[in-house]
N, C-alpha and C positions, 0 to 999 in steps of 0.2 A: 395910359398911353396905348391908343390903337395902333394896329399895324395900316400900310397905303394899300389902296384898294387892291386887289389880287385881280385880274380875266383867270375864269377858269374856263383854259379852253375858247372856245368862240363860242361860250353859254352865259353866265349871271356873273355881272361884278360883286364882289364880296367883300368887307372890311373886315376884320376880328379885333375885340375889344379884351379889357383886363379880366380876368375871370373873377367873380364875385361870389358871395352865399361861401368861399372856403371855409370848411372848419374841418376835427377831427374829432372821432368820437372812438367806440369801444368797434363799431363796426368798421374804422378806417376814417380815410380821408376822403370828401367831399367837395364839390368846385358848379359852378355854374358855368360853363362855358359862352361866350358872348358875341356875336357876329352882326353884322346888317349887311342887307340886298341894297346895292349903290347902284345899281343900272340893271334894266333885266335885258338888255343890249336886242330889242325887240322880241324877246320871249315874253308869250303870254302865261308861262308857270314854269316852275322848275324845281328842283331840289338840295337843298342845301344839309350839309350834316359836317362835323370836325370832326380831325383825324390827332390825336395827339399820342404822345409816348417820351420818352424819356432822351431819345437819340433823334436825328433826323431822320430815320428808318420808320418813327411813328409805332404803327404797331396796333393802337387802337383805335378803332372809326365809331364814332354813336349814328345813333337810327336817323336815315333819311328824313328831312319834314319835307311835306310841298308848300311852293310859296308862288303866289301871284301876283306878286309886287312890291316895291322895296320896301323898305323897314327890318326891324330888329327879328334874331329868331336868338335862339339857345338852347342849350341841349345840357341834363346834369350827368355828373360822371361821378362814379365812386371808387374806391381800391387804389386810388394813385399815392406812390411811395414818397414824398418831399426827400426821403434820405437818397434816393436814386439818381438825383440830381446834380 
C-alpha cells in the first residue's frame, strides 16, 4: 500500500511506498525505504530524501539524493526499534 502523492511545497510530487529488504540481525534492524518522483511540477532537478521516526515528530531524515525526473528513488536505514512502536 502506497501513500497519495504528497506537493512538497511548490517543488516535486512524491509518493512513498512499503518498505522492503526489512530484516534483523545482531547489528539491529534494517528497512529499505521506498518513494517515487510523480511530477517534477516544471523542475528540472530536485531532491528527495525521508524523514521517519517513531512519532509524528519524525526525528530522523536520511541523505538528500538529486533526481532529474520521475521514477523511483530509496534510501536504507538501520537502528530502527519495531518495539518503539
Amino acid at each position: 500500500m502506497s501513500n497519495p502523492d504528497l506537493d512538497v511545497g511548490m517543488g516535486l510530487r512524491v509518493a512513498t511506498a512499503l518498505a522492503t529488504n526489512v530484516y534483523m540481525d545482531g547489528a539491529g534492524t534494517h528497512a529499505t525505504l521506498n518513494g517515487s518522483v510523480t511530477n517534477m511540477n516544471g523542475f528540472a532537478s530536485g531532491q528527495t530524501w525521508f524523514e521517519w521516526g517513531y512519532d509524528t515528530s519524525y526525528g530522523t531524515v536520511t541523505a538528500a539524493q538529486a533526481v532529474s525526473g520521475t521514477g523511483a528513488f530509496s534510501a536504507a536505514i538501520t537502528g530502527y526499534d519495531p518495539s518503539k512502536t
